[in-house]
N, C-alpha and C positions, 0 to 999 in steps of 0.2 A: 504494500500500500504506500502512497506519496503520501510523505512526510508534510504536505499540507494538509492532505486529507486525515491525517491523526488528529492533526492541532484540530480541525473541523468537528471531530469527534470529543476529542476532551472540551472543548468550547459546551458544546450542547450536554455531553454529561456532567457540565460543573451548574449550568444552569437552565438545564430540563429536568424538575426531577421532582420526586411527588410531596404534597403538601397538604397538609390535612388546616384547614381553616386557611381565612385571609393572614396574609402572609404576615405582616405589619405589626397584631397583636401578638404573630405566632414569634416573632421579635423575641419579642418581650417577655414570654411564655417561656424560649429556651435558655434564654440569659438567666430566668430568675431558678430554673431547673438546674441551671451549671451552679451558681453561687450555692442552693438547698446539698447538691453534692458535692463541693467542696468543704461544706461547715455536717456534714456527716448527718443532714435530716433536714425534716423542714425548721424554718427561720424563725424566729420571734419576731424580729421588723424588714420591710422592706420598702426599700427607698428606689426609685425606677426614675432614668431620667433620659427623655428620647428626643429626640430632632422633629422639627415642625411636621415635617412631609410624616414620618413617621408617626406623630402625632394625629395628624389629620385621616391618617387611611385604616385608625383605628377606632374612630368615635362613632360608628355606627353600624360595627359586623358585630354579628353575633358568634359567641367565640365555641368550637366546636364541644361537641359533651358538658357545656355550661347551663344552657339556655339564656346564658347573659351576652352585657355587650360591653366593650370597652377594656382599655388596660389592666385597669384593678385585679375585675378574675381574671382576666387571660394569665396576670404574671404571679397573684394569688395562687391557681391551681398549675399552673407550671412550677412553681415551690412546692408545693404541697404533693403532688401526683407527678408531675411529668419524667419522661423519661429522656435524659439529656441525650442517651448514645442513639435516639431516634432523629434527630435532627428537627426539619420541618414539622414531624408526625410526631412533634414532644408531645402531643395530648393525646395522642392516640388510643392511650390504655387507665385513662382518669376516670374513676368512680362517682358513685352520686356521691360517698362520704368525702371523696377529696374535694368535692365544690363545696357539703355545705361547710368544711376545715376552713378552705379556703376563704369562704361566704364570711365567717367568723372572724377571720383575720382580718379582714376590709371593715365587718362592723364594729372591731373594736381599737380601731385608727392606725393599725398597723403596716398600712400598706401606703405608701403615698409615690403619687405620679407627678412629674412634674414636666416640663418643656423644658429643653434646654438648649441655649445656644450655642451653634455650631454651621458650620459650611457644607458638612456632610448631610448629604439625604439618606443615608441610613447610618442610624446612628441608635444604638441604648447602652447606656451603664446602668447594671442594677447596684446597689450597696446591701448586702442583707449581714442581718447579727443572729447570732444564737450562743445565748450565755454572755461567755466574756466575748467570745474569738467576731471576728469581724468579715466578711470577705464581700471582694468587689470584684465584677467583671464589666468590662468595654467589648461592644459588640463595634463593628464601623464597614463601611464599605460593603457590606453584603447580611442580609438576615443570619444569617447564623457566622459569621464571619469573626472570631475573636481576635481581639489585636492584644489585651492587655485582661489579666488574672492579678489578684492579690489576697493577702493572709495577712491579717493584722497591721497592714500598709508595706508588708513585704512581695517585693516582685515574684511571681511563682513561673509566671509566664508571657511571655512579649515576642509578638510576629515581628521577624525579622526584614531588614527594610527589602531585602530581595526576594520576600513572598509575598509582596504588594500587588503581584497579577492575580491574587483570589476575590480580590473587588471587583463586583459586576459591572462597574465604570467603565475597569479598562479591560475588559473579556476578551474586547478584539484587537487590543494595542496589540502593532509589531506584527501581529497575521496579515497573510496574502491573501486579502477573501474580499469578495466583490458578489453583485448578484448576479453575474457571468462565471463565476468561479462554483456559486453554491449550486447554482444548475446545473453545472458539469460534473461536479460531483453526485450530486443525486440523481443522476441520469447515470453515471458510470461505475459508481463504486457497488462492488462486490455486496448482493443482498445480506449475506450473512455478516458482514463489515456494520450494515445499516438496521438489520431484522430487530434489534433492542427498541428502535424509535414505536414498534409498535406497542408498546405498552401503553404510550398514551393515549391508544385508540382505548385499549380494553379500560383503563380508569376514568377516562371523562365520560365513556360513554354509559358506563354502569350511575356517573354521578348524576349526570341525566337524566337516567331511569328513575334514580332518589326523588330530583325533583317533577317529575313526570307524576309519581304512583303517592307522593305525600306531600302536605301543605305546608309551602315554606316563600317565606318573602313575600314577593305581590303574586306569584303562581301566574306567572306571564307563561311558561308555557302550557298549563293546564288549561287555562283562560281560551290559548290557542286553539287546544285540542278539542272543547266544548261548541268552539265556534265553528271548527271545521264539519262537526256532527252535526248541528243544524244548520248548514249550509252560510252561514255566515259569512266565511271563509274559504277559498277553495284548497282543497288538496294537494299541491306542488312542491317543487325540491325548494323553491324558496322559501317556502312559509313552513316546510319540514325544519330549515335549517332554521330559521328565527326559534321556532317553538322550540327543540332541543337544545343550541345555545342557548337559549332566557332559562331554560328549567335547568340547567346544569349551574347555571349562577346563582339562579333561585336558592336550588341545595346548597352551594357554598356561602353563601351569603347568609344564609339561614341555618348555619350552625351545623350542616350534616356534617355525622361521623363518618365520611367517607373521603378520603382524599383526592387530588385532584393531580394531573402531570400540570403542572406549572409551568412557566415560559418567562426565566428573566425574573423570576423573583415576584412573578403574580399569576395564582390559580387561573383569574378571569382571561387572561392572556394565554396564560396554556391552551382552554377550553376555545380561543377564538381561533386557535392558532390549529387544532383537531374538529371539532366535530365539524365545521362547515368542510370542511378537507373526508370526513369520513363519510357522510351524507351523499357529496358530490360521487365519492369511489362506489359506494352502494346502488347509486344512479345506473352508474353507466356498467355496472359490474365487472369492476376492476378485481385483479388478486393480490394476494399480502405486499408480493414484491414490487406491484405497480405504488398501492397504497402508498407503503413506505415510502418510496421513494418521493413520493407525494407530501409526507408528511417530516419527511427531511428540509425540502423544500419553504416548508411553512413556517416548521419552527427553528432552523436556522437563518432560514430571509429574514423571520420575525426579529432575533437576536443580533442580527446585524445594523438593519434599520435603529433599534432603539440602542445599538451602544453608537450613535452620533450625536443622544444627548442625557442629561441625567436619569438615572433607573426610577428616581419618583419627580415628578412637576408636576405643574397645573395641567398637563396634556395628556389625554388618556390613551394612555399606550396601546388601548384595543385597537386603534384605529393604524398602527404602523405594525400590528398584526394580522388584522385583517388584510391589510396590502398583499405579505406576505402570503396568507392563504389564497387570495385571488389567482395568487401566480401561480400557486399547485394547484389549481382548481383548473386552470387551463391546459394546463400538463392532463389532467386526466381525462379533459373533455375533446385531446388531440390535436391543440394547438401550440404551437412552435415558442421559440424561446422570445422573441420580440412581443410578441401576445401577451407573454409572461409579463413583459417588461411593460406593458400599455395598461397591462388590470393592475398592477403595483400604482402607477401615477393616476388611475381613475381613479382607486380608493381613496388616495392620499387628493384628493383634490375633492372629494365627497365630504368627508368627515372629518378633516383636519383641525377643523374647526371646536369640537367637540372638548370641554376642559374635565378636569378631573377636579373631584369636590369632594373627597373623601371617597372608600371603601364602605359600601352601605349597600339594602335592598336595589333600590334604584340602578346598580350597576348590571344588572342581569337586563336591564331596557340597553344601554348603553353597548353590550356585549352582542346583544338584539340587532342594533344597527348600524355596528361596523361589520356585523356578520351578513347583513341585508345589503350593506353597502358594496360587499366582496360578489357578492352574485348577480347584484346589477354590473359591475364592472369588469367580472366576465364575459358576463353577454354579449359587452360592448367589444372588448378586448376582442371574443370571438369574430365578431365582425369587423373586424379592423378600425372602430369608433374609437380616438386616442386624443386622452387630452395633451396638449402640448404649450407651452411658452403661456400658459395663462396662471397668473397669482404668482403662488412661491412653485409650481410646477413648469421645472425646466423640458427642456424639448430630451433629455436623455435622462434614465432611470436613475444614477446615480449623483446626480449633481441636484438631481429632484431630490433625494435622500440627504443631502446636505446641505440643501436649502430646512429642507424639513427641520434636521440637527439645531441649524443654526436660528429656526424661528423661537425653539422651545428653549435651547441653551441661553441665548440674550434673550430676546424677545415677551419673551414669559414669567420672569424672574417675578416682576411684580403683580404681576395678576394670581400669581401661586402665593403671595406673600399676603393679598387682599381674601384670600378664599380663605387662609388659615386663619385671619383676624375675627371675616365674619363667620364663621363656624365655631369660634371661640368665645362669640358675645355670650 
């Protein structure tokens, strides 16, 4: 195999990988599980202090196995229950009795959340005590990403400065990879090289079903499926895709015990970045190896596109994964690589528009129609309809991706700064 295509592979297995709740409390949740297993139990106090973006993409999920919402339990029962060597999926095996421990600990003042200032957009120190001993961890640069451990103010543990490429920042610094390169690779590389990316079919699409078969969030895709029985709606691969995307965020969004393949550090971008990609392969009755290669396509386009600007801002990343899926959605439906390259800059000139407001119900709508937006600009794409030179879309696919970079990295700054204020009134 070329020694790009490894780095292509460890790219997507450092940040395609399964996540059980919204990622942001799930932060918070494994910090406070590493500090509970270093001080040898759970903590007497805890002190949690995270980054605005951070902040903001946690005040409105409901935190998986809780029934609640917000940091408090998230990082409550991550002390209490969690299991740190599971990473993302720290809550995975939490009890009713570790929420109401945890529930206890929050109602008797010992858990405090605070904002903290910093440059980074992902960011948490937790501080917890138990008895005398003390200990503190720093997360930075990536959800479970540790940079710094300590014991009584003694350094236990510190990332050294030359394993700074485990921040989802810089995923793609120094790689040769291009969406002319990612296409050549998932069109050429050895199935059984690529055969692991299906896994994200079989997890989002089971989370799907979660939110399909029970009532969670706004149950936009149940709502769907009521409306297509009495003719409200009709029966198509578009309104397939919408109803399964919304119910898959639905579940996550609404606390299901059931994980998600994530994309880049968000469940909801996983899920944009497969099921519209699985749906289309069902369509046209593709098999695994085509799939794949399809969903190679998606969720590393997706991962490309978003390391041009920070991993969280005012700009909802579904929409620079939906790009991504357009492009393997045309791959599967027969058309050529410039196709590819024409449903990437429809999407991104559809919904670029679209800001992020926190991690909440509401994002299973949002996941809804950058998924809507990827199958209308296939269509287009199929028939050679290309947006070109208009707004921040350049006449070529990649200079369109750094205009992109470059509206949400300057451009944005303040309007992500104004969304964290008024969410904090």
């Amino acid at each position: 195999m070329k020694a790009q295509w490894k780095q292509y592979i460890h790219i997507i297995n450092s940040v395609v990988k399964p996540a059980l709740g919204c990622t942001e409390p799930i932060s918070a949740a494994y910090a406070s599980s590493a500090v509970a297993d270093m001080l040898g139990g759970q903590p007497d106090t805890l002190k949690v202090f995270v980054s605005d973006n951070l902040y903001k993409n946690s005040m409105g999920v409901f935190v998986p196995g809780t029934g609640k919402i917000g940091l408090h339990i998230a990082s409550a029962a991550g002390a209490v229950g969690g299991d740190v060597n599971a990473g993302l999926e720290v809550l995975a095996k939490i009890t009713a009795d570790d929420v109401a421990k945890a529930q206890a600990m929050i109602d008797a003042g010992n858990v405090e959340v605070s904002r903290y200032n910093t440059e980074e957009f992902i960011f948490c120190r937790v501080i917890a005590t138990k008895g005398d001993d003390c200990a503190e961890i720093t997360i930075s640069g990536g959800h479970t990403r540790v940079i710094e451990k300590r014991i009584n103010d003694e350094v236990t543990f510190s990332l050294q400065e030359e394993a700074s490429a485990g921040s989802t920042a810089s995923v793609c610094d120094g790689v040769d990879i291009s969406i002319r390169e990612i296409y050549d690779f998932a069109m050429q590389a050895d199935f059984s090289d690529i055969e692991f990316i299906l896994e994200a079919k079989h997890l989002n699409v089971a989370l799907s079903q979660e939110g399909m078969d029970h009532e969670y969030g706004l149950q936009i895709g149940r709502t769907m499926d009521d409306s297509m029985n009495d003719g409200m709606m009709g029966k198509c691969l578009s309104n397939e895709i919408l109803m399964y995307t919304s119910a898959a965020s639905d579940a996550r969004m609404g606390g299901a015990t059931l994980p998600a393949m994530s994309n880049y550090g968000s469940g909801n971008q996983g899920i944009a970045a497969t099921i519209p990609v699985v749906k289309t392969a069902e369509f046209v009755g593709a098999n695994d190896e085509t799939l794949a290669r399809a969903l190679i396509m998606s969720h590393l386009g997706a991962v490309y596109i978003k390391s041009h600007y920070p991993p969280l801002s005012a700009f909802c990343g579904n929409t620079a994964t939906s790009a991504a899926a357009a492009m393997a959605m045309v791959y599967l439906r027969g058309g050529n690589f410039e196709q590819s390259c024409v449903a990437i800059k429809n999407v991104l000139s559809d919904t670029t528009g679209m800001v992020c407001d926190g991690a909440k119900a509401t994002c299973a709508m949002k996941v809804g129609s950058s998924s809507q937006a990827a199958v209308k600009s296939m269509l287009l794409a199929m028939n050679n309809h290309a947006v070109n030179k208009q707004g921040v879309i350049a006449n070529d696919v990649e200079h369109t991706i750094r205009n992109i970079g470059r509206m949400v990295s300057a451009g944005m700054l303040q309007t992500d700064k104004e969304i964290i204020e008024i969410m904090s009134v």
